[in-house]
SEKE-526699 format. One record per residue (C-alpha): residue number from 1; residue in one letter; x, y, z. Coordinates in steps of 0.2 Angstrom, whole numbers, plus 5000, padded with zeros to 4 digits. Layout:
% SEKE-526699
k,r,x,y,z
NUM,A,X,Y,Z
...
This chain:
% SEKE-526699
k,r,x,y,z
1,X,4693,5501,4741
2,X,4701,5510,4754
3,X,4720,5510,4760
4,X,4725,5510,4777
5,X,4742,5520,4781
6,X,4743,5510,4796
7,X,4743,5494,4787
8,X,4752,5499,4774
9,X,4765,5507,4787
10,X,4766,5490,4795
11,X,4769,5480,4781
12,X,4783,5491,4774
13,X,4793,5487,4793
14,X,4792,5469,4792
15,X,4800,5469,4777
16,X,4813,5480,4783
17,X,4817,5472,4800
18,X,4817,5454,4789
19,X,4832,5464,4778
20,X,4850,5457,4783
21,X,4859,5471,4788
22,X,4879,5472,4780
23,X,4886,5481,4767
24,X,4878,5480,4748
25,X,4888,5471,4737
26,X,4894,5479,4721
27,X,4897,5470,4704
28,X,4903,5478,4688
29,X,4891,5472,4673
30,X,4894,5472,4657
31,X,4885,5468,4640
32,X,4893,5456,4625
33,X,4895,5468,4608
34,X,4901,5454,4598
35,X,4906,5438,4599
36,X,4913,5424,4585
37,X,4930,5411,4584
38,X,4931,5409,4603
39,X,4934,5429,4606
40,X,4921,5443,4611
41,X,4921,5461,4613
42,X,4914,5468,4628
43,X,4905,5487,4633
44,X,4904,5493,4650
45,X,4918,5485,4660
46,X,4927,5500,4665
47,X,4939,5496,4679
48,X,4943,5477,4671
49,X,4961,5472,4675
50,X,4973,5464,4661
51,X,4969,5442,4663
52,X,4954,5444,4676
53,X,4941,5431,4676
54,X,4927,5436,4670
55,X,4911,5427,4670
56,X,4897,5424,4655
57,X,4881,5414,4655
58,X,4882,5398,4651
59,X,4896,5393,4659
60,X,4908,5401,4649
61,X,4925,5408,4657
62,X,4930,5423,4647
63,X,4949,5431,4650
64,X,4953,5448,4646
65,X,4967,5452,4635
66,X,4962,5471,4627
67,X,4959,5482,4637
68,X,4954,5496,4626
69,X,4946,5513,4627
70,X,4928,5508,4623
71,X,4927,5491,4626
72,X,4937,5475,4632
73,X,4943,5461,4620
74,X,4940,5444,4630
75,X,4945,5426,4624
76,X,4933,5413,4631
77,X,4934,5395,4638
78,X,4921,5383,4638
79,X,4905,5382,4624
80,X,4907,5399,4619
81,X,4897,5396,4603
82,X,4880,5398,4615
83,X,4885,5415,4619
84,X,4877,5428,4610
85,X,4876,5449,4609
86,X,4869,5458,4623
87,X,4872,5446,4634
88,X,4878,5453,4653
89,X,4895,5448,4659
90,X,4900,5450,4675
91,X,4919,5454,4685
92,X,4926,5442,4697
93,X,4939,5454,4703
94,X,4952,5438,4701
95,X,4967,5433,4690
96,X,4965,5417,4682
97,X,4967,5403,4695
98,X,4972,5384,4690
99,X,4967,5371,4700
100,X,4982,5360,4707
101,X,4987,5349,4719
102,X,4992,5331,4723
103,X,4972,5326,4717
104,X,4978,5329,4698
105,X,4991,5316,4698
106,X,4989,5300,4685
107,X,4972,5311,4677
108,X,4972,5319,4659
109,X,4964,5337,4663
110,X,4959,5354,4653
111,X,4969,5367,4656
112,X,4957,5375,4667
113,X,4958,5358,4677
114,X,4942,5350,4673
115,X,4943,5332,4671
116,X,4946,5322,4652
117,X,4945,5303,4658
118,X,4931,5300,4662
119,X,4936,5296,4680
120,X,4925,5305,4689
121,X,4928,5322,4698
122,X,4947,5330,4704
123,X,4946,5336,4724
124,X,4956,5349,4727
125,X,4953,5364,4732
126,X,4972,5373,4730
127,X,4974,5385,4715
128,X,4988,5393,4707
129,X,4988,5409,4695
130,X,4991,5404,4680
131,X,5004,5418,4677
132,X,5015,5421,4689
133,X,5033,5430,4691
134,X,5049,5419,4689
135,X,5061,5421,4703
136,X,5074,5432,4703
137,X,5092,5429,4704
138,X,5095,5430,4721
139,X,5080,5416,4724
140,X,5091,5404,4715
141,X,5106,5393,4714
142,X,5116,5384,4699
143,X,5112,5370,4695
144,X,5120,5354,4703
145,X,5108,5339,4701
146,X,5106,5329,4687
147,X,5090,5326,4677
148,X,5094,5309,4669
149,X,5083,5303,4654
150,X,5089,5288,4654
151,X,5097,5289,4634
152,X,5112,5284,4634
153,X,5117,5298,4620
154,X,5110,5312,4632
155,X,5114,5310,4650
156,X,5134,5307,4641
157,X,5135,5319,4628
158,X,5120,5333,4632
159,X,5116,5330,4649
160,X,5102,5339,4657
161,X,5102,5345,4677
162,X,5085,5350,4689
163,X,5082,5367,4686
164,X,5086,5368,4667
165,X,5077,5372,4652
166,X,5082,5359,4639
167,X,5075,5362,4621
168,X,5071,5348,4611
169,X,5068,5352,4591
170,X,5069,5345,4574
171,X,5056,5340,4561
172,X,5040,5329,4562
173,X,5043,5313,4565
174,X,5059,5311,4571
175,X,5057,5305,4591
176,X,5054,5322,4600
177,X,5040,5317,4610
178,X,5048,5300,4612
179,X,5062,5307,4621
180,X,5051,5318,4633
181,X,5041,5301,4638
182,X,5056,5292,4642
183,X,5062,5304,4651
184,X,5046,5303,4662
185,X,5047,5285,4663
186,X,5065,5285,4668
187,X,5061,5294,4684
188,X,5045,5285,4690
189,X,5054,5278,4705
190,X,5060,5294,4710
191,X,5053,5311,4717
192,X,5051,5319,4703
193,X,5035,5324,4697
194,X,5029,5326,4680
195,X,5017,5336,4669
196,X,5018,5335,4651
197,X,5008,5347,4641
198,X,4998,5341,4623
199,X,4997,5356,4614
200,X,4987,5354,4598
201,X,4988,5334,4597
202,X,4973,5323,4593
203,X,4964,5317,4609
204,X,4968,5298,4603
205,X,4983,5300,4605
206,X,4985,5309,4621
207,X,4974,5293,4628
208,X,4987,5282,4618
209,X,5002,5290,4626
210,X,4992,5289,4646
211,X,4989,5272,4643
212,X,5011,5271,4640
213,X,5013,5280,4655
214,X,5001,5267,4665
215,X,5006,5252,4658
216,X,5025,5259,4661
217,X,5020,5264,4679
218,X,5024,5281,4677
219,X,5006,5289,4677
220,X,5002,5289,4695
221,X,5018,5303,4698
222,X,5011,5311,4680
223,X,4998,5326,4676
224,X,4992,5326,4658
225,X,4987,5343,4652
226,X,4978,5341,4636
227,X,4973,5356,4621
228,X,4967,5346,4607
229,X,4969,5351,4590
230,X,4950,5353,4588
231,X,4949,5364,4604
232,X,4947,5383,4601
233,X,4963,5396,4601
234,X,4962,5402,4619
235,X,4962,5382,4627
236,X,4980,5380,4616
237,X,4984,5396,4621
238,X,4983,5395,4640
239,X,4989,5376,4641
240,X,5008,5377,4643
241,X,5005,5390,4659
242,X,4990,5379,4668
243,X,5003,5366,4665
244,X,5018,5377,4674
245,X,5006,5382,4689
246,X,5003,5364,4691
247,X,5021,5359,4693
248,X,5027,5375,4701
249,X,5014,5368,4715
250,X,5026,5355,4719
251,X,5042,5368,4716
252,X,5037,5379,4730
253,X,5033,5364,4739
254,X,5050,5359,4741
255,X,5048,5348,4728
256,X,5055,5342,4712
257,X,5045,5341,4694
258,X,5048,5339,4677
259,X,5038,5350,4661
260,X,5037,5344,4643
261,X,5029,5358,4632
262,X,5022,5348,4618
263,X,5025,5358,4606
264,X,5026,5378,4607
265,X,5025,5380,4590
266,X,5006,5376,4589
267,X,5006,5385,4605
268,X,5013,5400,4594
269,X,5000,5396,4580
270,X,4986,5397,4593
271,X,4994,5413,4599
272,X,4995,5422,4581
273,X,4976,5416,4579
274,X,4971,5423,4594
275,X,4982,5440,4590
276,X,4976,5442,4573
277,X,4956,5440,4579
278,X,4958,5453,4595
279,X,4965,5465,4582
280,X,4982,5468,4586
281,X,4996,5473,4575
282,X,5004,5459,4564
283,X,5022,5458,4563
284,X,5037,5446,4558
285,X,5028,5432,4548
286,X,5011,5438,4554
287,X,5014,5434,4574
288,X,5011,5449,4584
289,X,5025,5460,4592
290,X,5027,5447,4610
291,X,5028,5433,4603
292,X,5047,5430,4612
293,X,5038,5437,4629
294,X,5023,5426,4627
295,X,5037,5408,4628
296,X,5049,5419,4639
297,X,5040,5422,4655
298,X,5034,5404,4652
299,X,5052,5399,4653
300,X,5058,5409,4663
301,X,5048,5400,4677
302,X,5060,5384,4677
303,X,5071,5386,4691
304,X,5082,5379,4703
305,X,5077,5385,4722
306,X,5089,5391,4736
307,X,5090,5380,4750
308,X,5080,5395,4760
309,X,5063,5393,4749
310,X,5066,5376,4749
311,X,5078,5370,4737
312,X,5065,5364,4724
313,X,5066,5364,4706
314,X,5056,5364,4690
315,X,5064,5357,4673
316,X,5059,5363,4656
317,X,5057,5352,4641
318,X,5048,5363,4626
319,X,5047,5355,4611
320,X,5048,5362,4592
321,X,5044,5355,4580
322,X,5057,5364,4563
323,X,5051,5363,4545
324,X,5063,5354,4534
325,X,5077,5356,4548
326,X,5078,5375,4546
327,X,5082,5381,4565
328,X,5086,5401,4560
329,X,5067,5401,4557
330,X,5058,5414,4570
331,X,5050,5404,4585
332,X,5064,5390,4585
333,X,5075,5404,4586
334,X,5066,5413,4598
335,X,5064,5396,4609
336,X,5085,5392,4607
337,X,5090,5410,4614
338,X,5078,5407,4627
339,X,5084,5390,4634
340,X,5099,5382,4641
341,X,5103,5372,4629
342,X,5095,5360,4613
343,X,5095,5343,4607
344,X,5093,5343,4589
345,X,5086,5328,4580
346,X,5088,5327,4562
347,X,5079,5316,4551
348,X,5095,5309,4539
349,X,5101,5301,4555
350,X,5084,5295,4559
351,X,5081,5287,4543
352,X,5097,5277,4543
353,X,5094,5270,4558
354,X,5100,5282,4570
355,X,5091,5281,4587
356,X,5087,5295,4593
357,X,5093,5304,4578
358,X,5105,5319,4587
359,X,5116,5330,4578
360,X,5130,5330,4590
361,X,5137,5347,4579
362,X,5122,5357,4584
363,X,5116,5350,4601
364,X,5123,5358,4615
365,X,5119,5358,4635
366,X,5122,5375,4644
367,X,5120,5368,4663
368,X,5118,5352,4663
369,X,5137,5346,4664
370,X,5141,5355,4681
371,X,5127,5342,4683
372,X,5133,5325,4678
373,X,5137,5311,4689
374,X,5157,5309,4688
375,X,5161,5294,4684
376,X,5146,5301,4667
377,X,5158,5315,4667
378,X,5176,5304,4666
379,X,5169,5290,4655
380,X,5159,5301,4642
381,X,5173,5316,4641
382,X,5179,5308,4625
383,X,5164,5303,4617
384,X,5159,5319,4608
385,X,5176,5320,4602
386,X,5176,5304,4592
387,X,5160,5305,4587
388,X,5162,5321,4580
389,X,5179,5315,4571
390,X,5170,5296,4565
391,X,5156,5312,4556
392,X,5170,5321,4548
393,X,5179,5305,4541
394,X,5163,5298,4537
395,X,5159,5311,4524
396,X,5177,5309,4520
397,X,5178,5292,4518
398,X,5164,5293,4505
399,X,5177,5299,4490
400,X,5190,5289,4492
401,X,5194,5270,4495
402,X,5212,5268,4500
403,X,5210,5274,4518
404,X,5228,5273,4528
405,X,5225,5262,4543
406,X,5224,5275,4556
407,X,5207,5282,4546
408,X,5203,5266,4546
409,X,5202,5264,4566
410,X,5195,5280,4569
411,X,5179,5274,4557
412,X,5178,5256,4567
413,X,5178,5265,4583
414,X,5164,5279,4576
415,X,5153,5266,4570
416,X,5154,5256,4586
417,X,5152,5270,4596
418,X,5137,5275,4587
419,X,5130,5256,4590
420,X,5132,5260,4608
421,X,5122,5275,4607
422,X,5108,5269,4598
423,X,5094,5265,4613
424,X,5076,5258,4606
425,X,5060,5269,4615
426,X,5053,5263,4629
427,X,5070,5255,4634
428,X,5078,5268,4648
429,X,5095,5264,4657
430,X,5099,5266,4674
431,X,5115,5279,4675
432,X,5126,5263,4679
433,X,5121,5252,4666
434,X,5126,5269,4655
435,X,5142,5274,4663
436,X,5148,5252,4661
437,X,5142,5252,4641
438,X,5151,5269,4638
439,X,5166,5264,4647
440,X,5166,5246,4635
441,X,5165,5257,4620
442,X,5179,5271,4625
443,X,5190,5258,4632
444,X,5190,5250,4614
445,X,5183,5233,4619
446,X,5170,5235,4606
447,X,5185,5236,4594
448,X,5187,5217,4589
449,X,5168,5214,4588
450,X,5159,5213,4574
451,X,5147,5227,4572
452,X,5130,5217,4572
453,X,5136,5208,4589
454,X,5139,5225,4595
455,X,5121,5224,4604
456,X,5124,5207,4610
457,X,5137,5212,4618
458,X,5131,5225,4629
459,X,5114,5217,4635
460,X,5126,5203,4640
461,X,5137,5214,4648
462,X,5122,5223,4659
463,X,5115,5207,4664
464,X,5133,5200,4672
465,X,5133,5216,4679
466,X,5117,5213,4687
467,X,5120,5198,4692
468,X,5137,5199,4699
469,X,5144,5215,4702
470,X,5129,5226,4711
471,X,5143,5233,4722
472,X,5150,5240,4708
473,X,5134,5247,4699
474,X,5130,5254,4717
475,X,5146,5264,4717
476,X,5144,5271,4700
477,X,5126,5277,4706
478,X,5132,5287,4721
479,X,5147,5295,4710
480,X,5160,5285,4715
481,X,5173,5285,4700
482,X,5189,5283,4711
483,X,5204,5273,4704
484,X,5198,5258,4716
485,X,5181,5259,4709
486,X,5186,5261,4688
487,X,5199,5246,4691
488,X,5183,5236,4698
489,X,5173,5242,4681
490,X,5187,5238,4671
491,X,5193,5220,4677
492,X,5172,5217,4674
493,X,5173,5223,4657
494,X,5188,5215,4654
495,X,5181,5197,4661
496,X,5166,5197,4654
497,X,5175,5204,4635
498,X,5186,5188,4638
499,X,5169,5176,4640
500,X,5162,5182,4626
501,X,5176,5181,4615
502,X,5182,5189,4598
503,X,5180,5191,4580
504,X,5192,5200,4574
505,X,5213,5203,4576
506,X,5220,5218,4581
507,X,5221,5221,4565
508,X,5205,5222,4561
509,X,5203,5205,4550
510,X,5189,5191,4553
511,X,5199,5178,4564
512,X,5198,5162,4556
513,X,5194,5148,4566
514,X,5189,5135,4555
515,X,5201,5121,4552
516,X,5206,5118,4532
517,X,5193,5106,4525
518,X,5200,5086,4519
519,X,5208,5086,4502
520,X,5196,5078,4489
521,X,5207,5065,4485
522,X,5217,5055,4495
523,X,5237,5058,4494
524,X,5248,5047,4480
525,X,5256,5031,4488
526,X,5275,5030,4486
527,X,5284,5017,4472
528,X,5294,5007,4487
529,X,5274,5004,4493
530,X,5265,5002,4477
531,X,5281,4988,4470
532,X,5279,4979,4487
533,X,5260,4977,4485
534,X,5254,4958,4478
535,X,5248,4959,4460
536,X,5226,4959,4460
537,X,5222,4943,4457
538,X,5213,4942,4437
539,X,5193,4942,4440
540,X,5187,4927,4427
541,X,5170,4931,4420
């Protein structure tokens, strides 16, 4: 057989002329040396930048974390157990980038921003990096704008403004998440939006706590980011920042929004996993060296805007969870001198019926009084006071029984105070109905009640409120406490006290209204009557 140059020539042309003509696109390749628990190591990538995306087969989403001098230490998202040695991964020459936008709101997502509910797919096409730079000082401004939780015990004693981070912590089972849910609902009919982060919960219950929100009317202004507990290291580990660039789509929108970290302490665990695979140097209990930088610059991105990027905010509420109350341990320590402030549950007070279980002592708020509504600010100055004086008798009180009658007061009004703290979950108040029940209970018209009426007492006093005195409840909304409007409160209070009536005198004894019963038997007749009387007449058988 013989070759024709010409033909040959020819073909080589057409070939060439049907070739696009643009510059020749470069990718960096490399291979997988190892891979097992959700981290690989991977040769060959020499010019990969710390948390670049990086792209395996299968799928998979790797993130490089160690950059080393021989290879590159890579967590990976996605079904990573399919990944094997030698397989090529390639750069994207991008930073991790979460999906955000409007689209998300009333859907449980990944932290990468796929879809959990089974509600089909999220359209967006807006991304965020998932870590990202707080704002300086200068980009900010104090916090003025109250967050309300609707909890009586909180928005009075420890409240909480826009822009804050708020740390809520105690032990299992003692109402942390139940708080942060609350707090959602309380705010469904105003602009703020939410995001709250399920870090290491069971997926049932994540579905359990949507299904809340929905039924509440809360979810369609919500985004549930979900890490469950049988999710691999790096998914926990990146949650609480997808969640953040989801809200801080909102902030730098000019918006308001609201994120509950739930609970950074398994984000820690997932953290020390992760550390502890990629080889890096243990320290303090194990956790690697940055642990307080890895929650930091999380934190650090809850902010209150200046008016000239828009005056938007992004409230923090991380969650950690304590063992056996012990907060000197070394993430809730870590978390406390990080944020502006903690609400401490504890679970003595949860167990005897206190709801939610705060340690007044311990629980502090930063920020967010320069926050409060003022007639909040008038009617709850006196509050922490007592309650922290009803505490100290109370422990007192315990050793001896002859209490002078002063002591005696200053126990009544404790305990009725503490009744008019105590809230049920799922039951948030409007910052009127608190500001009127606080007001009944400072003012001492709670004093001549008996305790177990103390409840009664209040729901009747919100509903003549309601139904009579809006004006008044619209006042103490826009922060109106003036001398005109606290005589209006007080002559309600007072009216409705008066309806409802008393049990007990001032001096603190059961008022008996009963009148004395009859006597058994009937009073002796007088002599002059009984001689007077005719003789009975003798019965004959």
């Amino acid at each position: 057989m013989q070759i024709n140059p010409d033909e040959i020539t020819s073909i080589l042309k057409s070939r060439i002329e049907g070739l696009e003509s643009g510059p020749a696109e470069l990718t960096e390749v490399g291979t997988v040396l190892s891979v097992a628990d959700g981290i690989a190591r991977i040769y060959g990538l020499e010019n990969c930048m710390s948390f670049e995306m990086l792209e395996l087969p299968h799928g998979v989403v790797g993130l490089a974390l160690n950059l080393e001098s021989d290879n590159v230490g890579a967590v990976l998202f996605g079904p990573w157990a399919h990944v094997s040695e030698g397989d090529t991964v390639k750069r994207t020459g991008q930073l991790l980038e979460i999906p955000v936008g409007e689209a998300l709101l009333g859907r449980i997502v990944d932290p990468l921003g796929r879809p959990l509910d089974g509600k089909g797919e999220i359209a967006t096409t807006e991304t965020r990096p998932a870590e990202f730079k707080a704002p300086g000082v200068v980009q900010r401004q104090p916090v003025t704008e109250p967050m309300q939780t609707g909890w009586k015990a909180i928005d009075a004693m420890i409240p909480i403004g826009r822009g804050q981070r708020e740390l809520i912590i105690g032990d299992r089972q003692t109402g942390k998440t139940t708080i942060a849910i609350d707090a959602i609902i309380n705010n469904r009919g105003s602009e703020l939006y939410c995001v709250y982060v399920a870090i290491g919960q069971r997926m049932a219950t994540v579905v359990a706590l949507a299904k809340t929100l929905e039924d509440e009317g809360a979810l369609e202004r919500t985004i549930i980011v979900a890490a469950p507990a049988d999710e691999a290291a790096p998914i926990k580990f990146i949650a609480p920042y997808a969640g953040c660039a989801m809200a801080e789509h909102f902030l730098y929108s000019g918006g308001h929004a609201l994120c509950v970290y739930d609970d950074l302490t398994k984000h820690a665990y997932a953290y020390r996993q992760m550390s502890l695979l990629l080889r890096r140097p243990p320290g303090r209990e194990a956790y690697p060296g940055d642990v307080f930088y890895l929650h930091s610059r999380l934190l650090e991105r809850a902010v209150k805007l200046n008016d000239d990027l828009g005056g938007g905010s992004l409230t923090a509420l991380p969650v950690i969870e304590t063992q056996a109350g012990d907060v000197s341990a070394y993430i809730p320590t870590n978390v406390i001198s990080i944020t502006d402030g903690q609400i401490f549950l504890e679970p003595k007070l949860f167990n005897s019926g206190v709801r939610p279980a705060i340690n007044v002592g311990i629980s502090v708020s930063r920020v967010g009084g320069n926050a409060q509504l003022a007639p909040m600010k008038k009617v709850a100055g006196r509050i922490k006071l007592e309650l922290s004086q009803y505490r100290d008798l109370e422990a007192f009180a315990q050793f001896g029984s002859d209490l002078d009658a002063d002591t005696q007061r200053t126990l009544a009004r404790g305990e009725r105070l503490v009744a008019t703290l105590n809230q049920g979950e799922r039951q948030p108040l409007a910052v009127s109905d608190q500001v009127v029940q606080i007001f009944a209970a400072t003012e001492g018209f709670l004093d001549r009640l008996l305790l177990e009426r103390v409840g009664e007492f209040l729901t009747g006093l919100i509903e003549r409120m309601h139904a009579q005195h809006k004006d008044v409840r619209e006042r103490i909304a826009a922060g109106d406490w003036s001398d005109e409007a606290r005589e209006s409160v007080h002559a309600a209070v007072s009216a409705f006290a008066t309806d409802f009536g008393h049990d007990l005198d001032e001096e603190g004894q059961p008022i008996d209204d009963e009148e004395p019963p009859p006597l058994a038997t009937p009073a002796r007749p007088l002599l002059d009557d009984v001689a007077s009387e005719p003789a009975p007449e003798p019965v004959v058988a």
